[in-house]
C-alpha positions in Angstrom: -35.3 -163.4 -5.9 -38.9 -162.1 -5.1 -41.8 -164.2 -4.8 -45.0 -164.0 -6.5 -47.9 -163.9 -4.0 -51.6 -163.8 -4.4 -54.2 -163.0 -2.3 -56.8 -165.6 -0.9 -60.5 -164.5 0.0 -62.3 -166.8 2.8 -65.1 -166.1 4.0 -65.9 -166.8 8.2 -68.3 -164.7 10.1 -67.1 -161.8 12.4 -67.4 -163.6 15.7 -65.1 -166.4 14.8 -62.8 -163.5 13.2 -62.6 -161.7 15.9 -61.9 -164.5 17.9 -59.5 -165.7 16.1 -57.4 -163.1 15.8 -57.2 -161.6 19.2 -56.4 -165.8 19.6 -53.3 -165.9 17.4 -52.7 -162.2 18.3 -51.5 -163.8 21.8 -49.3 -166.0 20.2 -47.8 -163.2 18.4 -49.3 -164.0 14.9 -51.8 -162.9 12.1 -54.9 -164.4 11.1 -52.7 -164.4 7.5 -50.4 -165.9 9.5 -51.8 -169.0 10.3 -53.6 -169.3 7.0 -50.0 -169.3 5.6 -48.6 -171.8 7.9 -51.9 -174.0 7.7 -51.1 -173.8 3.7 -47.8 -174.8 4.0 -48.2 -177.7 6.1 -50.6 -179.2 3.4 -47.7 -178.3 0.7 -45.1 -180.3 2.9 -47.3 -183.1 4.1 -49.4 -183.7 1.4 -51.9 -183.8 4.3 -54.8 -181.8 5.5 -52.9 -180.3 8.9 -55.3 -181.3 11.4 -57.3 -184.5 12.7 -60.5 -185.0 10.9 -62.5 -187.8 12.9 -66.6 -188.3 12.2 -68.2 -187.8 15.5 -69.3 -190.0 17.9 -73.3 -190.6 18.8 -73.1 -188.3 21.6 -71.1 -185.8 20.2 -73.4 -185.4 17.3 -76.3 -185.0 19.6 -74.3 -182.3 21.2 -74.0 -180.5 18.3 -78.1 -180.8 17.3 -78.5 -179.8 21.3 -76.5 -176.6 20.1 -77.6 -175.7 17.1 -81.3 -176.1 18.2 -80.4 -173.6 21.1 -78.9 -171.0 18.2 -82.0 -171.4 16.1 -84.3 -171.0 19.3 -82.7 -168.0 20.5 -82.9 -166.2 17.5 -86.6 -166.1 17.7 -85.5 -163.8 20.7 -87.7 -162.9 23.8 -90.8 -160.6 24.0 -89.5 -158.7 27.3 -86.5 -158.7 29.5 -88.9 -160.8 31.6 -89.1 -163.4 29.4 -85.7 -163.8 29.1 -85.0 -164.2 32.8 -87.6 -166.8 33.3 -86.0 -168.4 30.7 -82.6 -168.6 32.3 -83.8 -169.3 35.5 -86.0 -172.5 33.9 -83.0 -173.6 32.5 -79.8 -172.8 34.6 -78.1 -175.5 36.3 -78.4 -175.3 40.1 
């Protein structure tokens, strides 16, 4: 008996795409692979698959410490100079 299938659209940026699938490519599966077996785990456990936990106070500043270095780097640098200083001023020696 054949199964009836349908295909599922999500949406993820190309980084985490690529990342992902050269990532389950190594353990010999497909990105709609894992979005199979992450599916069927919520079928059979009636669960979402993974731990979900709010974060901590120093995780969350983490995160803000990060996302304020995306946003600032996106403004970019004016020369090549620029961006050296910068790494230099904020490298960890």
């Amino acid at each position: 008996m054949t199964v009836q299938t349908s295909m599922l659209h999500v949406r993820v940026d190309d980084e985490t795409k690529a990342q992902a699938t050269q990532a389950l490519a190594a353990m010999g599966m497909t990105v709609s692979d894992a979005v199979r077996l992450f599916l069927r785990r919520v079928v059979v456990d009636q669960a979402f698959p993974l731990e979900l936990k709010v974060p901590n106070e120093e995780t969350r500043a983490a995160m803000e410490e990060s996302r304020a270095m995306l946003t600032s780097r996106r403004t970019g640098f004016a020369t090549a100079n620029a961006l050296f200083d910068d790494l230099e001023k904020n490298s960890l020696k």
